[in-house]
SEBA-971516 format. One record per residue (C-alpha): residue number from 0; y, z, x. Coordinates in steps of 0.25 Angstrom, whole numbers, plus 5000, padded with zeros to 4 digits. Each point is the difference from the previous one (the first is absolute). Layout:
<pt><num>NUM</num><north>Y</north><up>Z</up><east>X</east></pt>
...
This chain:
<pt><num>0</num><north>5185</north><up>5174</up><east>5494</east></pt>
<pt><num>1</num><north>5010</north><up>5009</up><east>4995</east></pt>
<pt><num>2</num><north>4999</north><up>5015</up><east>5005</east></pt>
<pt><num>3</num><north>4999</north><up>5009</up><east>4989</east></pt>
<pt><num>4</num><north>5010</north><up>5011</up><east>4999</east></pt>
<pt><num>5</num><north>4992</north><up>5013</up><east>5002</east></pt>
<pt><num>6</num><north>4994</north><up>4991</up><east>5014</east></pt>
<pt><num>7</num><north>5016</north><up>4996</up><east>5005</east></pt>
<pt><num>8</num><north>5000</north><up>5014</up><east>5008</east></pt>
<pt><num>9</num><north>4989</north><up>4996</up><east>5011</east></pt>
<pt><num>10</num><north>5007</north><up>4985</up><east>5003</east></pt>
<pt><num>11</num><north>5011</north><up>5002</up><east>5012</east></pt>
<pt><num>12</num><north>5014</north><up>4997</up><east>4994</east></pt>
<pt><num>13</num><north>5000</north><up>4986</up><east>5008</east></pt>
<pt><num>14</num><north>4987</north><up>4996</up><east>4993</east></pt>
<pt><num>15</num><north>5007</north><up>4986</up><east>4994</east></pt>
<pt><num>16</num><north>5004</north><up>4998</up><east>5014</east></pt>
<pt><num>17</num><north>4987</north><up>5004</up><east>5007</east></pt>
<pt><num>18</num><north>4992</north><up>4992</up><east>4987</east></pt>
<pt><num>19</num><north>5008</north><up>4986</up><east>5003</east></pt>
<pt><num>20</num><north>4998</north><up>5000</up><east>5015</east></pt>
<pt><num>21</num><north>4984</north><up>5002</up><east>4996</east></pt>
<pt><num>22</num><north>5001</north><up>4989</up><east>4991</east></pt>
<pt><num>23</num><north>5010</north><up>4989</up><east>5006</east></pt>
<pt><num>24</num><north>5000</north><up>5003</up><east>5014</east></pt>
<pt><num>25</num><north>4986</north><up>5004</up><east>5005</east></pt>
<pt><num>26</num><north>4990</north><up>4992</up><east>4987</east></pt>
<pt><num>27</num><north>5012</north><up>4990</up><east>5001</east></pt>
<pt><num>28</num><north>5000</north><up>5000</up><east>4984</east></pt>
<pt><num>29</num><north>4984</north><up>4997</up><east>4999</east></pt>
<pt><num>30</num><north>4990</north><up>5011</up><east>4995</east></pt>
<pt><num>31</num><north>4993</north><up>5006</up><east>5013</east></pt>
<pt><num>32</num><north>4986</north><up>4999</up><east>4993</east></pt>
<pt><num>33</num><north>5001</north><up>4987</up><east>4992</east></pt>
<pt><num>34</num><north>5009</north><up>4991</up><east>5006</east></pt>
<pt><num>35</num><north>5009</north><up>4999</up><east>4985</east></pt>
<pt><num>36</num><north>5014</north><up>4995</up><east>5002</east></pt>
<pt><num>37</num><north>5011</north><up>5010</up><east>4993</east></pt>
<pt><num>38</num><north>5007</north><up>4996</up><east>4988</east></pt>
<pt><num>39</num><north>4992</north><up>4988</up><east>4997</east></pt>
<pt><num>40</num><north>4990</north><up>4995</up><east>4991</east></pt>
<pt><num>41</num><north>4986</north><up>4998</up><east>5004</east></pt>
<pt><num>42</num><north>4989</north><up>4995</up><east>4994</east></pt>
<pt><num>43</num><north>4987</north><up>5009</up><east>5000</east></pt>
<pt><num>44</num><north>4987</north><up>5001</up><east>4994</east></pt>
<pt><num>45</num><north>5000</north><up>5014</up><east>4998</east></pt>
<pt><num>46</num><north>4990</north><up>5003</up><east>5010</east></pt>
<pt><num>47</num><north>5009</north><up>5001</up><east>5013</east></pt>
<pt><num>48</num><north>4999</north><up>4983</up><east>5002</east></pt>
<pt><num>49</num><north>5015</north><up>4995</up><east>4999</east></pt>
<pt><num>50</num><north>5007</north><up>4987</up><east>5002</east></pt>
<pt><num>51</num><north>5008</north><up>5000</up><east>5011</east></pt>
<pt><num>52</num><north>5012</north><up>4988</up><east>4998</east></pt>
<pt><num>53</num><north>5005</north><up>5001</up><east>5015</east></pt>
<pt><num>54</num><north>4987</north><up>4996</up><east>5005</east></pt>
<pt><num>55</num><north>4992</north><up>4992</up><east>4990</east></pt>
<pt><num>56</num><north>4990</north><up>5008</up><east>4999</east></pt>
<pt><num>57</num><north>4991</north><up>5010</up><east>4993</east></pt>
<pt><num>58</num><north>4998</north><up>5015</up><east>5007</east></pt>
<pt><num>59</num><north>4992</north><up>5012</up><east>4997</east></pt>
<pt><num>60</num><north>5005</north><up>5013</up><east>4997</east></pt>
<pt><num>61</num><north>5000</north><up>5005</up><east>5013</east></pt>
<pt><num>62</num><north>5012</north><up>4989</up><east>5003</east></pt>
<pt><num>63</num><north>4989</north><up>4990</up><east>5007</east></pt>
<pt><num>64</num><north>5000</north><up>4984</up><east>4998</east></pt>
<pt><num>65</num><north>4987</north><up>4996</up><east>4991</east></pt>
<pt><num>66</num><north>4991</north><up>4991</up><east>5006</east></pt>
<pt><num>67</num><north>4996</north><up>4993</up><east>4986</east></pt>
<pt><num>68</num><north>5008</north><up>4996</up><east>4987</east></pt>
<pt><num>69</num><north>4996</north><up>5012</up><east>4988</east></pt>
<pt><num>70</num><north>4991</north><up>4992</up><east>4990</east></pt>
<pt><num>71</num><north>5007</north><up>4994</up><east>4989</east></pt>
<pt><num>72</num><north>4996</north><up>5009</up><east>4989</east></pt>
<pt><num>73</num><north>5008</north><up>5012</up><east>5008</east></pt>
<pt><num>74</num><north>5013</north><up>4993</up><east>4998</east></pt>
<pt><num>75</num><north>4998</north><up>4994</up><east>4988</east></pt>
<pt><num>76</num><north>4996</north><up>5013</up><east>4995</east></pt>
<pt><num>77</num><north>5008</north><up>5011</up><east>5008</east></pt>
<pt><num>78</num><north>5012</north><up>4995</up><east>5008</east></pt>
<pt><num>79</num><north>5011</north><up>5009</up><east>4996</east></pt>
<pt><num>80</num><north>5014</north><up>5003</up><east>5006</east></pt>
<pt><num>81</num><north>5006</north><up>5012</up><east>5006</east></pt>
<pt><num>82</num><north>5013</north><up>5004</up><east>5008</east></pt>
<pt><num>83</num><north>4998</north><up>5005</up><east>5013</east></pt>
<pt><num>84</num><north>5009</north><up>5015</up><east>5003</east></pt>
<pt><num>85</num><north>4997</north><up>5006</up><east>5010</east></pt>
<pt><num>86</num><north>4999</north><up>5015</up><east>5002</east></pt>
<pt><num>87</num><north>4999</north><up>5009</up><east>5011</east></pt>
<pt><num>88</num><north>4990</north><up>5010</up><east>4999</east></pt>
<pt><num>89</num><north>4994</north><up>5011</up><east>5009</east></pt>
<pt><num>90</num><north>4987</north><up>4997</up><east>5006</east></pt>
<pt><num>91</num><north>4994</north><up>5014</up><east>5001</east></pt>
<pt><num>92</num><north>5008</north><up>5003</up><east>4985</east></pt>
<pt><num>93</num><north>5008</north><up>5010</up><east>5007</east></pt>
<pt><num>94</num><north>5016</north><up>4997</up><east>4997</east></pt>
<pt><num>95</num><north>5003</north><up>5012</up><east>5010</east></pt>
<pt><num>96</num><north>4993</north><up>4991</up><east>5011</east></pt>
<pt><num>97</num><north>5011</north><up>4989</up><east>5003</east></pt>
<pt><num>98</num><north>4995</north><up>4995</up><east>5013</east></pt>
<pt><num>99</num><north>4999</north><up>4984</up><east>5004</east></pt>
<pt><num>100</num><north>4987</north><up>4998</up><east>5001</east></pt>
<pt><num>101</num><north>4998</north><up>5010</up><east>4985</east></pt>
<pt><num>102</num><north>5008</north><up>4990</up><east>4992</east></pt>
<pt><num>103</num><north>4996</north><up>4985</up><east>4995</east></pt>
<pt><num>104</num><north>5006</north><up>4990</up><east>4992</east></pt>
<pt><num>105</num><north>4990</north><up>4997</up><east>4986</east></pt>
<pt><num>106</num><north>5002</north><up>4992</up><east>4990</east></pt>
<pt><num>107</num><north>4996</north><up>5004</up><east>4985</east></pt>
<pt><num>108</num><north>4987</north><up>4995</up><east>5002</east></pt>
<pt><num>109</num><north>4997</north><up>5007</up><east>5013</east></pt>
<pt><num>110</num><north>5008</north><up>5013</up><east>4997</east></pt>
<pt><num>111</num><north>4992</north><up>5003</up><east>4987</east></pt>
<pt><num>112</num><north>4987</north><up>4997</up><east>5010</east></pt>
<pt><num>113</num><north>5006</north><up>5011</up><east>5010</east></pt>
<pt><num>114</num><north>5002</north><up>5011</up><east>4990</east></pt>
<pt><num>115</num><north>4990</north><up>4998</up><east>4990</east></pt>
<pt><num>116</num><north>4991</north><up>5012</up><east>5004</east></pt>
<pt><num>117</num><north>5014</north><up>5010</up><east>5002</east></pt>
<pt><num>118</num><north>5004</north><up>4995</up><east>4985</east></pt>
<pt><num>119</num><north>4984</north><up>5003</up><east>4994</east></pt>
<pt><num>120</num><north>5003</north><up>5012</up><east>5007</east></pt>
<pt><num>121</num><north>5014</north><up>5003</up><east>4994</east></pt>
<pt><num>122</num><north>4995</north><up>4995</up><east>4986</east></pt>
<pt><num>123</num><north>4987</north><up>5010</up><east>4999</east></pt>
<pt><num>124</num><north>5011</north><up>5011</up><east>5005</east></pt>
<pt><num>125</num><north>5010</north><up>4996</up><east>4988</east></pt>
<pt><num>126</num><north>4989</north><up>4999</up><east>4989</east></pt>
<pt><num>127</num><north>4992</north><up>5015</up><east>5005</east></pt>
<pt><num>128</num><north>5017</north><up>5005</up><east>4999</east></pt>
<pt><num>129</num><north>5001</north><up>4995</up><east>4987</east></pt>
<pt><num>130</num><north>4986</north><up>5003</up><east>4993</east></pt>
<pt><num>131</num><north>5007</north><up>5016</up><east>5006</east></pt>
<pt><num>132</num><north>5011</north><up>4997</up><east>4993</east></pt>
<pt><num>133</num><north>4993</north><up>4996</up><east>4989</east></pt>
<pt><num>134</num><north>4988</north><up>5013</up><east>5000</east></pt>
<pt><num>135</num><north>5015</north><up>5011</up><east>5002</east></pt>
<pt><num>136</num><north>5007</north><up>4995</up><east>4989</east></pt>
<pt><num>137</num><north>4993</north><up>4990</up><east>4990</east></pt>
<pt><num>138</num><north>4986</north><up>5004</up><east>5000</east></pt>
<pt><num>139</num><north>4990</north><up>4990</up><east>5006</east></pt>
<pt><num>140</num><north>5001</north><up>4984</up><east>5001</east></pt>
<pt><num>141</num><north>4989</north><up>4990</up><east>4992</east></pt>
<pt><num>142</num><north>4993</north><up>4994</up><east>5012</east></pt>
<pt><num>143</num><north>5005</north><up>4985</up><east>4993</east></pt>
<pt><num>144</num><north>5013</north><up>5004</up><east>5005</east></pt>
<pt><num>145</num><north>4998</north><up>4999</up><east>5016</east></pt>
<pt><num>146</num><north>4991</north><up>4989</up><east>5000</east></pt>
């Protein structure tokens, strides 16, 4: 994912550096929690289960091979397609924290997984800083709006 410009101060100057050697070297261009392969097109039913081509086989969200086939109904119904990038991210969501073991290779899938809680965070924050805003210098917001 791409570093938003307010965040580019807390990443050391060799993070393109330090983020390929996480991703290509260590996870050898796999996520490190699913298994994806980078830069390719998987199938996925959306809850995790994805169709790994190298092995001819179906595997879970946590990268491991399913035992049976999903029913018929969930690929006819729900089989989509995705490109795999991978990212890497900060497990303990601190970007000052740079250390070996601190950093992992997701992809999309795993990343968004990772940081869900730190974004509901983020995005309660944004919207009590604009409702401020809002109160300051336009008077009250309907409720409708934040909703």
């Amino acid at each position: 994912m791409p570093i938003r410009p307010e965040h580019r101060f807390f990443y050391p100057i060799d993070w393109p550096q330090l983020s390929e050697a996480i991703r290509f070297r260590r996870a050898r261009g796999r996520c490190e929690a699913c298994a994806r392969p980078h830069l390719q097109r998987v199938c996925h039913l959306g809850d995790g289960r994805w169709w790994d081509a190298e092995i001819g086989a179906w595997r879970d969200g946590t990268g491991r091979r399913l035992r049976g086939r999903p029913k018929i109904g969930d690929l006819i119904d729900r089989v989509r397609t995705t490109r795999v990038v991978l990212a890497t991210t900060h497990r303990d969501h601190d970007s000052s924290n740079n250390a070996d073991d601190n950093l992992a290779a997701f992809c999309q899938r795993c990343h968004m997984l990772h940081v869900r809680e730190e974004h509901r965070r983020r995005r309660s924050r944004t919207l009590f800083r604009c409702r401020a805003v809002g109160d300051l210098f336009q008077g009250r917001y309907p409720e409708a709006v934040w909703h």
